[in-house]
N, CA and C atoms of all chains as a GROMACS GRO file, in nm:
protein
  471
    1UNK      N    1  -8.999  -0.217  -4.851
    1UNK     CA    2  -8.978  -0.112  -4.752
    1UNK      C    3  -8.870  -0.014  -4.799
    2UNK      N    4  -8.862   0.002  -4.936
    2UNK     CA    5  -8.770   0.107  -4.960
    2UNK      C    6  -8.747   0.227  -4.915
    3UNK      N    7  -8.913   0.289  -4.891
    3UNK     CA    8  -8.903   0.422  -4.835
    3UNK      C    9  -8.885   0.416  -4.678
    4UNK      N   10  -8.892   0.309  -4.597
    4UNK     CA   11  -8.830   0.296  -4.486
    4UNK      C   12  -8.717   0.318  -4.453
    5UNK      N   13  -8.648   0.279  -4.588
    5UNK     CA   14  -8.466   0.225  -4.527
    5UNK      C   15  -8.423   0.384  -4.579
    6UNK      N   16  -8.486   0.492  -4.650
    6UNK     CA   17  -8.475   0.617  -4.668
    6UNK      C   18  -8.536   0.718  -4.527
    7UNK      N   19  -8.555   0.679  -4.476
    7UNK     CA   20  -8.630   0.740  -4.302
    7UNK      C   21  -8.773   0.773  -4.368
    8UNK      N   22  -8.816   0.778  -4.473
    8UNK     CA   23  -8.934   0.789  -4.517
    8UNK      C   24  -9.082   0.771  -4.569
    9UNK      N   25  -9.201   0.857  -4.478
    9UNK     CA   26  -9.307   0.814  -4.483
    9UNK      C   27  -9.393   0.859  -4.624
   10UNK      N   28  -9.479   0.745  -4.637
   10UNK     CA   29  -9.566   0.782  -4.767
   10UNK      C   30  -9.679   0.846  -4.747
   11UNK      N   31  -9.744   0.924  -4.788
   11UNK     CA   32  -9.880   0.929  -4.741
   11UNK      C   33  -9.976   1.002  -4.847
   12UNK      N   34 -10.089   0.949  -4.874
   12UNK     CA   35 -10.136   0.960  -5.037
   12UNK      C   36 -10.270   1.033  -4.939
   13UNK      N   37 -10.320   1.145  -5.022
   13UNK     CA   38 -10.412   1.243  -4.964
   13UNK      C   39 -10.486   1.279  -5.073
   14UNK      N   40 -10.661   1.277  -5.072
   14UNK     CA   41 -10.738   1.270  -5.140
   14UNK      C   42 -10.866   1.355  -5.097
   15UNK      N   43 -10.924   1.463  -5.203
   15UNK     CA   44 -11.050   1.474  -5.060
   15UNK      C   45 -11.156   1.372  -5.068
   16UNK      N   46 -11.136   1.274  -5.080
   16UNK     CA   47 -11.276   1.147  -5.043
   16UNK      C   48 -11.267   1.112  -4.880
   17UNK      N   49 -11.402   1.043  -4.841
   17UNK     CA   50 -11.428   1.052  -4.742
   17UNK      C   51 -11.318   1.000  -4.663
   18UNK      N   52 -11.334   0.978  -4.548
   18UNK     CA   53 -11.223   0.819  -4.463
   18UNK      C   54 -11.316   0.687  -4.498
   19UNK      N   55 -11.418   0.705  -4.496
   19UNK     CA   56 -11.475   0.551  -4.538
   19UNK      C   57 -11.463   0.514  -4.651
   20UNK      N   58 -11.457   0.628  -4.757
   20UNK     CA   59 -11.413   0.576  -4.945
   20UNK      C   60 -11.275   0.516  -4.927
   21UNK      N   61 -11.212   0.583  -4.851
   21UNK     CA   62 -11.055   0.562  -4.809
   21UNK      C   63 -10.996   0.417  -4.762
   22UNK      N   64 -11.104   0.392  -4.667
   22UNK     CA   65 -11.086   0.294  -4.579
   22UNK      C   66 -11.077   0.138  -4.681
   23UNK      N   67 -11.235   0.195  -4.771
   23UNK     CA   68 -11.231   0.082  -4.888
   23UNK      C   69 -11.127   0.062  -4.972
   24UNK      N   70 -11.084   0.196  -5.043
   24UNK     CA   71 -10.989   0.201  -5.112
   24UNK      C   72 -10.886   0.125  -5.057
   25UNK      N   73 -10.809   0.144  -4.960
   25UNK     CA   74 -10.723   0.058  -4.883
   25UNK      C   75 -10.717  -0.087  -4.916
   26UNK      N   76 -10.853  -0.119  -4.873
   26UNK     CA   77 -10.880  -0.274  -4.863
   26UNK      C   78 -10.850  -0.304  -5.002
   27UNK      N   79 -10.902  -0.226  -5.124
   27UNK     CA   80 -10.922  -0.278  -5.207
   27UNK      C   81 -10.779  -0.286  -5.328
   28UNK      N   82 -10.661  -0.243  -5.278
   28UNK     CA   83 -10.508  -0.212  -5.297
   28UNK      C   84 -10.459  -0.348  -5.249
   29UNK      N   85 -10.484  -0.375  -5.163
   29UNK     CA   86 -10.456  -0.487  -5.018
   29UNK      C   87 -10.314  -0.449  -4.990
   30UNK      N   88 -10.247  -0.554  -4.922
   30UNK     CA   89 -10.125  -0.510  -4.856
   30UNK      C   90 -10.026  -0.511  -4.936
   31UNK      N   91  -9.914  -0.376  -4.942
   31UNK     CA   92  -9.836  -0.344  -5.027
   31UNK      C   93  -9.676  -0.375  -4.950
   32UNK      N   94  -9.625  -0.438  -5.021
   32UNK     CA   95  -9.484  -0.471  -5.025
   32UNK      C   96  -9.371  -0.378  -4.980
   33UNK      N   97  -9.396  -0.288  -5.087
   33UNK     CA   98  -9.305  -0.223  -5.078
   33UNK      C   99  -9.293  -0.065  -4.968
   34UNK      N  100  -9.391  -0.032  -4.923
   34UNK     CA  101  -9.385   0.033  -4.852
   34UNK      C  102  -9.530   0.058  -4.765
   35UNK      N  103  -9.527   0.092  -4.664
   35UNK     CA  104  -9.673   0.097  -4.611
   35UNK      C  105  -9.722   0.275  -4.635
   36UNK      N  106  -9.847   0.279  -4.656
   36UNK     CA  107  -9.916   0.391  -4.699
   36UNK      C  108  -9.993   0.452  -4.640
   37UNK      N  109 -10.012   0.554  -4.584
   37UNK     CA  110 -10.168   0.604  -4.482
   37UNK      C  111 -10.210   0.650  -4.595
   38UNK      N  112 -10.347   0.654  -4.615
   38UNK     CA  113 -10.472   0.798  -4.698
   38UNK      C  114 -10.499   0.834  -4.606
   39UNK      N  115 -10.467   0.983  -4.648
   39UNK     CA  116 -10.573   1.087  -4.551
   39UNK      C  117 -10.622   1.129  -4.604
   40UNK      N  118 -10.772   1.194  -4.528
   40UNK     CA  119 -10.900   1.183  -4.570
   40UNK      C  120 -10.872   1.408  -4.586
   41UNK      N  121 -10.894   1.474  -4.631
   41UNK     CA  122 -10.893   1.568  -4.680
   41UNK      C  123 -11.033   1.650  -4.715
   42UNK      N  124 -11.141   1.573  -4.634
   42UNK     CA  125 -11.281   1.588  -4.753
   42UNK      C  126 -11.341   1.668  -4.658
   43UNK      N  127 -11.325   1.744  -4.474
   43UNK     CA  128 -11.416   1.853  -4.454
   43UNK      C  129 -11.297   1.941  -4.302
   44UNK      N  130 -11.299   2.053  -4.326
   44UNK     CA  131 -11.366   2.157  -4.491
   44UNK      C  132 -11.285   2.070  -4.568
   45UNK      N  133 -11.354   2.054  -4.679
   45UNK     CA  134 -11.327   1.992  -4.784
   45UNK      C  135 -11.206   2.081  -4.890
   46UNK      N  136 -11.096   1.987  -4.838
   46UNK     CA  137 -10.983   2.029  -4.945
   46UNK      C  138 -10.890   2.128  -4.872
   47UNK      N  139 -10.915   2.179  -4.760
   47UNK     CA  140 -10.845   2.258  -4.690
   47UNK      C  141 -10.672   2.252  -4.666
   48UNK      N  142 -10.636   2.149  -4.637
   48UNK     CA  143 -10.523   2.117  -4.645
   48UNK      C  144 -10.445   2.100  -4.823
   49UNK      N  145 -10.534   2.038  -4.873
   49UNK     CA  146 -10.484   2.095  -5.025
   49UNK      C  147 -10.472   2.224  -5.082
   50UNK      N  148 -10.561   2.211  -5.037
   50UNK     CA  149 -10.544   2.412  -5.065
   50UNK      C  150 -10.434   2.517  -5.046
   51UNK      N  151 -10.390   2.442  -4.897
   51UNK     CA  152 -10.257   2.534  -4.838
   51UNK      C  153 -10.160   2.447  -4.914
   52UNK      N  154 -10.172   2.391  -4.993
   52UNK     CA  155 -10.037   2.316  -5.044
   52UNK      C  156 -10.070   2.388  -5.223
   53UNK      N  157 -10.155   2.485  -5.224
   53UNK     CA  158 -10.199   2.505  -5.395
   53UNK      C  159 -10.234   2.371  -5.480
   54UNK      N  160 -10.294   2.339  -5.402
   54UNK     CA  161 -10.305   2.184  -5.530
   54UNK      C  162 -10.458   2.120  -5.538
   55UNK      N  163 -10.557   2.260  -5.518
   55UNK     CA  164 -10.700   2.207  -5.498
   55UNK      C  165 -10.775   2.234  -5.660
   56UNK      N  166 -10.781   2.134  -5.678
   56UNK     CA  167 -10.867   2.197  -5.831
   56UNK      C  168 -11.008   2.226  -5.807
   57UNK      N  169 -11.017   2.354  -5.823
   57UNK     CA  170 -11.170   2.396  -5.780
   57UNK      C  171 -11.261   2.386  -5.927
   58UNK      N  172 -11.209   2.283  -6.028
   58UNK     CA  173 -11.350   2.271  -6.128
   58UNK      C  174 -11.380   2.128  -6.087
   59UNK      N  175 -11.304   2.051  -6.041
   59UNK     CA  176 -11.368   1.875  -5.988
   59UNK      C  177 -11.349   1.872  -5.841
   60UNK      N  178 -11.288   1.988  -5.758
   60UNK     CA  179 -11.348   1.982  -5.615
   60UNK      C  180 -11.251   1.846  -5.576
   61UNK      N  181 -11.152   1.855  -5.594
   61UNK     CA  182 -11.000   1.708  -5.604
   61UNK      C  183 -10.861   1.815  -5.629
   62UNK      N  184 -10.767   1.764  -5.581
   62UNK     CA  185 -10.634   1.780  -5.571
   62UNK      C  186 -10.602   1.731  -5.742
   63UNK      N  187 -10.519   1.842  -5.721
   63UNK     CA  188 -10.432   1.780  -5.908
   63UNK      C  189 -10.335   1.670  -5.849
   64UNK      N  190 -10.314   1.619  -5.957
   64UNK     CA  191 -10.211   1.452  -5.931
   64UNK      C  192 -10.076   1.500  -5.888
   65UNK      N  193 -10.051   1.523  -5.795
   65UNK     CA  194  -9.906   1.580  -5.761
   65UNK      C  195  -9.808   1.488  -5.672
   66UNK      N  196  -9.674   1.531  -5.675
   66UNK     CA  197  -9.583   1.445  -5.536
   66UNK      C  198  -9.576   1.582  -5.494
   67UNK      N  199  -9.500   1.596  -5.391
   67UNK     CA  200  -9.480   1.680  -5.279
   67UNK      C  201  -9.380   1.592  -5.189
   68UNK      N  202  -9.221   1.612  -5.180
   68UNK     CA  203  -9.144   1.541  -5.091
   68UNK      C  204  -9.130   1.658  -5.009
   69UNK      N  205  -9.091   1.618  -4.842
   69UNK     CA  206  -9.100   1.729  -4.760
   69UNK      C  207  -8.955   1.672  -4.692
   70UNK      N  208  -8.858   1.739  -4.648
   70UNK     CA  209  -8.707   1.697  -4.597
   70UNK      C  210  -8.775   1.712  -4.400
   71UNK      N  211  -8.698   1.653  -4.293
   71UNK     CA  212  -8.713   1.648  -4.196
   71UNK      C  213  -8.704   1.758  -4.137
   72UNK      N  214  -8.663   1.870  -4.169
   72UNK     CA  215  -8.696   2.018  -4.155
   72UNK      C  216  -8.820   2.025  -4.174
   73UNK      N  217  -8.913   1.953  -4.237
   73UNK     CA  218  -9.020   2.042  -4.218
   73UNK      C  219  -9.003   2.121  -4.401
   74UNK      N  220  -8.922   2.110  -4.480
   74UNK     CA  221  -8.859   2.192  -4.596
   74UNK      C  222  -8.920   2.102  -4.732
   75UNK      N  223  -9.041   2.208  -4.801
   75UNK     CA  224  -9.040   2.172  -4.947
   75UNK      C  225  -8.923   2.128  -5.031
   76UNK      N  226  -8.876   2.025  -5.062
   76UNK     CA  227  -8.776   1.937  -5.139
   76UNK      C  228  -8.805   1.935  -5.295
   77UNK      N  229  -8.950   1.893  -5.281
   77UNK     CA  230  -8.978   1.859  -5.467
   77UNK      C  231  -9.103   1.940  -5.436
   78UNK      N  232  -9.144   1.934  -5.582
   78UNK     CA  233  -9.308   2.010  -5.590
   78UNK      C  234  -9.339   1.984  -5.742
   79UNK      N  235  -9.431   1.856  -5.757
   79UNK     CA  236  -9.455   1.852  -5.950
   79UNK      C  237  -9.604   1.806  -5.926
   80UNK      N  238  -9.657   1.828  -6.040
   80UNK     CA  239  -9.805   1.849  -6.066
   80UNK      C  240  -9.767   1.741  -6.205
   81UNK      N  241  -9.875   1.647  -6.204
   81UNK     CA  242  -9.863   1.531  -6.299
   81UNK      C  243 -10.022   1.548  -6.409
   82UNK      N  244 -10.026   1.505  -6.488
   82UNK     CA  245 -10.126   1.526  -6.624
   82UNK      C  246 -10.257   1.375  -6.578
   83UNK      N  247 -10.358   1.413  -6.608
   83UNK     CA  248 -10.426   1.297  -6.558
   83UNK      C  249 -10.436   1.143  -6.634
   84UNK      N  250 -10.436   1.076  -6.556
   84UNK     CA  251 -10.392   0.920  -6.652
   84UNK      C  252 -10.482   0.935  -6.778
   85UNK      N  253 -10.657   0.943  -6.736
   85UNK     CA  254 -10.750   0.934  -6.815
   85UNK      C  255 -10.728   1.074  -6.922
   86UNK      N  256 -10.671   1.149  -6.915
   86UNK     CA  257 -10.649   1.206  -7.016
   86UNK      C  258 -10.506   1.270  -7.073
   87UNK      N  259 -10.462   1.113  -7.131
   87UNK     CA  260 -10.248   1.125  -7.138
   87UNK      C  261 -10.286   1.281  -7.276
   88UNK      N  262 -10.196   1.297  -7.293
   88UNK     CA  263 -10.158   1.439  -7.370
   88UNK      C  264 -10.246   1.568  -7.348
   89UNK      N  265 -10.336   1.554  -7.241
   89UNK     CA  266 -10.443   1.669  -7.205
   89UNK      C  267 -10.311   1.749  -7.103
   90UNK      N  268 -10.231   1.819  -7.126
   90UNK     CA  269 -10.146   1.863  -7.046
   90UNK      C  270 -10.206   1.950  -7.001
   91UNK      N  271 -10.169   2.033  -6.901
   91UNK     CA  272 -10.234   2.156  -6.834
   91UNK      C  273 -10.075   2.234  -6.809
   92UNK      N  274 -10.125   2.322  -6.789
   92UNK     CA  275  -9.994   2.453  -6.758
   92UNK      C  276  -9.914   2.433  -6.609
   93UNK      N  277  -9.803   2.384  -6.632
   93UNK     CA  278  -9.729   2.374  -6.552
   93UNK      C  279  -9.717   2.174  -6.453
   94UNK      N  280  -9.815   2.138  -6.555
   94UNK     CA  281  -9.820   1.976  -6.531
   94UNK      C  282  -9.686   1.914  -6.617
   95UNK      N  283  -9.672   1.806  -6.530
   95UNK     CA  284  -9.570   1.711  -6.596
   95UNK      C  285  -9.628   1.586  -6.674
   96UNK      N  286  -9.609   1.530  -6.773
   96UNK     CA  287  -9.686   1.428  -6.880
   96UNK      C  288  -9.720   1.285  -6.801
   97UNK      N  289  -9.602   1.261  -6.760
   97UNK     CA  290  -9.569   1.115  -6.699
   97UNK      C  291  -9.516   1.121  -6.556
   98UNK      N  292  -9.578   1.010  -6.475
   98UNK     CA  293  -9.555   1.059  -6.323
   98UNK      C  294  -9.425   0.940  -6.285
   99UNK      N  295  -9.406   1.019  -6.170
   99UNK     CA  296  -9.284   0.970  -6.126
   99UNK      C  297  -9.296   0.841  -6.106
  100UNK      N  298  -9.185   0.731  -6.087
  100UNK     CA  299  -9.168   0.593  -6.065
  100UNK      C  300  -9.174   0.622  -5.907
  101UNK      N  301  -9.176   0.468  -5.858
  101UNK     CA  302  -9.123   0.458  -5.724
  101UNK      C  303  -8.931   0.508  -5.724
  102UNK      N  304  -8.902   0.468  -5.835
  102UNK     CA  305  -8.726   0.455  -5.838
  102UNK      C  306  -8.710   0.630  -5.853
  103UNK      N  307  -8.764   0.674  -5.923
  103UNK     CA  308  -8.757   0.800  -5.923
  103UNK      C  309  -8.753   0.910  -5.836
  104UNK      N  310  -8.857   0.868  -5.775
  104UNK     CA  311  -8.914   0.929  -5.594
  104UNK      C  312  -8.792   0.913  -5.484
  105UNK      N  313  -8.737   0.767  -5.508
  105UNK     CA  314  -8.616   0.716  -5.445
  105UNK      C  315  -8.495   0.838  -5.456
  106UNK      N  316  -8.463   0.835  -5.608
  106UNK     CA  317  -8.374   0.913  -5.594
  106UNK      C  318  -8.392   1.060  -5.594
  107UNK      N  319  -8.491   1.114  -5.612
  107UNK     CA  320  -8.516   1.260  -5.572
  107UNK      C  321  -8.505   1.267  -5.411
  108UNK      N  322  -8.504   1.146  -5.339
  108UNK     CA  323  -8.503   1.190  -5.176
  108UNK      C  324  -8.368   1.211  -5.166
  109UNK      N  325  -8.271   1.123  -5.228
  109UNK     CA  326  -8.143   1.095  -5.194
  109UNK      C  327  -8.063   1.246  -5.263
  110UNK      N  328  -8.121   1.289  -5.364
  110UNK     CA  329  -8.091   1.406  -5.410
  110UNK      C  330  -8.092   1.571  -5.328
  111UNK      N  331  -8.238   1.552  -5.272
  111UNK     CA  332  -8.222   1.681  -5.196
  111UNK      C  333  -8.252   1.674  -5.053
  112UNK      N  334  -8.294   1.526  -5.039
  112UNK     CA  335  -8.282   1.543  -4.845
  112UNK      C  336  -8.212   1.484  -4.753
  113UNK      N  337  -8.067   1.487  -4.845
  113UNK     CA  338  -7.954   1.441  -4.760
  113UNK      C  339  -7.833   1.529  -4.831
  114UNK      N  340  -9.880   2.659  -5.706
  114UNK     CA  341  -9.836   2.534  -5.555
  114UNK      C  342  -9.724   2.619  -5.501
  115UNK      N  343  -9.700   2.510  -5.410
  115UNK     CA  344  -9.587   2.528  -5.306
  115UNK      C  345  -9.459   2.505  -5.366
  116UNK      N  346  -9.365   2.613  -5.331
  116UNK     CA  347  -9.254   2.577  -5.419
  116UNK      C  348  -9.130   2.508  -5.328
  117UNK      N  349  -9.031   2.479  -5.443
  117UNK     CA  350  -8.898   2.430  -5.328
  117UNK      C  351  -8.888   2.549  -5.257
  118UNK      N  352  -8.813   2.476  -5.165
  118UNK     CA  353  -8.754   2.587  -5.031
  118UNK      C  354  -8.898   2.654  -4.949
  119UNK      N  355  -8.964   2.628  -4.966
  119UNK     CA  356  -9.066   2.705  -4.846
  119UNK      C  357  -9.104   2.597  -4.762
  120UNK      N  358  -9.139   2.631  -4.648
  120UNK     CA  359  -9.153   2.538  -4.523
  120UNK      C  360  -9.286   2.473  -4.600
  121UNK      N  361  -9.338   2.352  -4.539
  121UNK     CA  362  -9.422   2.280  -4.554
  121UNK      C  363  -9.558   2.351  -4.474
  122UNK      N  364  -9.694   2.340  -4.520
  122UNK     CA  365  -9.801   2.411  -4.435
  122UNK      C  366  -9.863   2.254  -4.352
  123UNK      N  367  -9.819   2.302  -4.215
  123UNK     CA  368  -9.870   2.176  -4.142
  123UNK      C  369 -10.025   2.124  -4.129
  124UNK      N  370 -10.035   2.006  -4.106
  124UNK     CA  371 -10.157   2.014  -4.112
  124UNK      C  372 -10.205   1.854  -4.020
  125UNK      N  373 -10.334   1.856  -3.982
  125UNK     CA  374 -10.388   1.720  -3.885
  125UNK      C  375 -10.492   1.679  -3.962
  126UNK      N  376 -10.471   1.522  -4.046
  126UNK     CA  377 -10.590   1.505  -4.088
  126UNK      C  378 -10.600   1.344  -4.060
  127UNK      N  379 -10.758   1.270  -4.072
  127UNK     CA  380 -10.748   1.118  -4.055
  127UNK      C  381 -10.722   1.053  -4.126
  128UNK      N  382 -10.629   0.944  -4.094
  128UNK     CA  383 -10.622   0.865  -4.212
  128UNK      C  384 -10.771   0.726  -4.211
  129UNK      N  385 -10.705   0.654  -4.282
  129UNK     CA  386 -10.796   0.523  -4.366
  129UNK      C  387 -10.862   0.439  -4.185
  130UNK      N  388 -10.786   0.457  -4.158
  130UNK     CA  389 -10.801   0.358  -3.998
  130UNK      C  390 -10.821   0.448  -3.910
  131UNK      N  391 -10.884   0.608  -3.923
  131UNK     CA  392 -10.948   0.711  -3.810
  131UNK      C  393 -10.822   0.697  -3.672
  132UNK      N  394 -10.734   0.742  -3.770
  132UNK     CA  395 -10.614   0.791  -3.661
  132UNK      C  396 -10.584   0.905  -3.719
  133UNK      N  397 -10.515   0.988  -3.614
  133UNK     CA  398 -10.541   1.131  -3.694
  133UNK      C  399 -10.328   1.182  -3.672
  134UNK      N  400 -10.305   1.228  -3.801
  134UNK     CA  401 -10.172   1.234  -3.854
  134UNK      C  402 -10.129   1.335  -3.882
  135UNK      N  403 -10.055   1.411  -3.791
  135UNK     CA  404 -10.024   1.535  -3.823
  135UNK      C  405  -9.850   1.585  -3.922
  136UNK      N  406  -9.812   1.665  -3.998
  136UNK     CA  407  -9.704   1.633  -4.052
  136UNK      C  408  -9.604   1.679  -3.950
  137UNK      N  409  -9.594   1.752  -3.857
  137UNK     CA  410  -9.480   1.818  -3.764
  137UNK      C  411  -9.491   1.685  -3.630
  138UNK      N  412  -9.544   1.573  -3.670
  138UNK     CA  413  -9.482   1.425  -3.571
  138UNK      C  414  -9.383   1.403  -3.638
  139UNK      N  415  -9.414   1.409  -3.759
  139UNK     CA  416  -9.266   1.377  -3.877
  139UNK      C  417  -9.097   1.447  -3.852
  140UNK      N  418  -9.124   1.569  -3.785
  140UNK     CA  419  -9.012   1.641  -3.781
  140UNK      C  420  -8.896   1.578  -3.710
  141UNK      N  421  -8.759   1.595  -3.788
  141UNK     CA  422  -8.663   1.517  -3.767
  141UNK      C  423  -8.628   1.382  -3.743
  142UNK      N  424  -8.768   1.356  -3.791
  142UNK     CA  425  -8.746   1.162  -3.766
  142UNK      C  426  -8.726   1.116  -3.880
  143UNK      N  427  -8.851   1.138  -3.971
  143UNK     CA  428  -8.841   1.125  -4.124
  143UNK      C  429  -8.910   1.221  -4.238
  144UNK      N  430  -8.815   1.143  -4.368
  144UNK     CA  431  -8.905   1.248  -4.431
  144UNK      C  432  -9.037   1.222  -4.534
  145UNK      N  433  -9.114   1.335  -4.558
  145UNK     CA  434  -9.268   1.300  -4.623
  145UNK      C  435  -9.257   1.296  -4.755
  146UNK      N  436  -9.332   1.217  -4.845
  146UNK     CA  437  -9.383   1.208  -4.914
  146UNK      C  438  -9.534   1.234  -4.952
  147UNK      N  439  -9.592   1.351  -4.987
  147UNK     CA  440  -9.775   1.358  -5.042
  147UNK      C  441  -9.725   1.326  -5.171
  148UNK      N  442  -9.837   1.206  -5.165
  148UNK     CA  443  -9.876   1.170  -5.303
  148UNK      C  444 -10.033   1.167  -5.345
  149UNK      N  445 -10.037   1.306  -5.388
  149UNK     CA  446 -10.215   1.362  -5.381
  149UNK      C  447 -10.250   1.328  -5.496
  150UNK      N  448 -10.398   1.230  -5.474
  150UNK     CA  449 -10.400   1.171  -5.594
  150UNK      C  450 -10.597   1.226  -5.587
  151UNK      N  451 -10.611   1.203  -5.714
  151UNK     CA  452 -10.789   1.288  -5.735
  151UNK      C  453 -10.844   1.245  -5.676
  152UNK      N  454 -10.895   1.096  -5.698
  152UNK     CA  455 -11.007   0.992  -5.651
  152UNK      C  456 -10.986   0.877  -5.619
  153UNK      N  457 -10.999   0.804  -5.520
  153UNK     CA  458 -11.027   0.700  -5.480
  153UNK      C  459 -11.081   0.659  -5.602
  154UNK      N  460 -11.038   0.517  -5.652
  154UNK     CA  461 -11.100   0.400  -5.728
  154UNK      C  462 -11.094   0.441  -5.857
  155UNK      N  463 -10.999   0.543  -5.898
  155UNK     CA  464 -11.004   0.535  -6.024
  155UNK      C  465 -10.882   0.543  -6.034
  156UNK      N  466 -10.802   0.575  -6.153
  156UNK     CA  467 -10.651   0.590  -6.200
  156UNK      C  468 -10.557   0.692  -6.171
  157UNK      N  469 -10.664   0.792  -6.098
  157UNK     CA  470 -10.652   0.949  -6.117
  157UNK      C  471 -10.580   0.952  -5.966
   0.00000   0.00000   0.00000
């Protein structure tokens, strides 16, 4: 419950359905360290990604990104990550290697307090 | 994308268990994390 004892919620957003979602879930099973919602993003499809710039319109999917948001309501972080299945395929303005959990930790403690 | 310092674009969507989650419930209680990932069931 790390991101608990930080006042903070996780929430991993995909445009697949809620029922791909639902599986997906199951198929993670129950996580330790922090609890997770997916939200389902898939109609209009991608809409909410979109207003965040993070819809890739050649696979119709969100680029691999974090996004921390401060209790204002206030963009904190904003990084775009390189895709696992293709390590050194960088893209413009992607980061190589994605953040840790420990990492995420301290980027909260960094700008949303 | 969205850069630092600009407000967050709110938004209502369902999650995994068809409850529906808006980010401005979040306001001043805690803070968010999106972790937007491509696909379900793969690495991505």
């Amino acid at each position: 419950m790390e991101f608990a004892k930080k006042d903070t919620q996780v929430l991993g957003v995909s445009c697949d359905s809620r029922a791909t979602l639902a599986a997906y879930n199951l198929s993670l099973g129950p996580s330790d360290s922090y609890p997770i919602r997916l939200l389902s993003d898939f109609h209009p499809h991608g809409a909410m990604t979109r207003s965040y710039g993070l819809f890739n319109e050649e696979n119709g999917a969100p680029f691999r990104s974090i996004v921390i948001i401060d209790k204002k309501g206030v963009v904190q972080f904003a990084q775009r990550y390189t895709s696992v299945r293709q390590p050194g395929a960088t893209g413009q303005g992607e980061t190589e290697s994605d953040l840790s959990v420990a990492s995420i930790l301290t980027e909260i403690d960094r700008t949303c307090y | 994308m969205i850069e630092v310092g600009q407000p967050a674009p709110n938004f209502t969507l369902t999650d995994h268990n068809r409850r529906l989650v808006s980010l401005d419930r979040y306001r001043d209680i805690q803070n968010v994390v999106l972790s937007f990932f491509v696909f379900a069931f793969t690495d991505n």
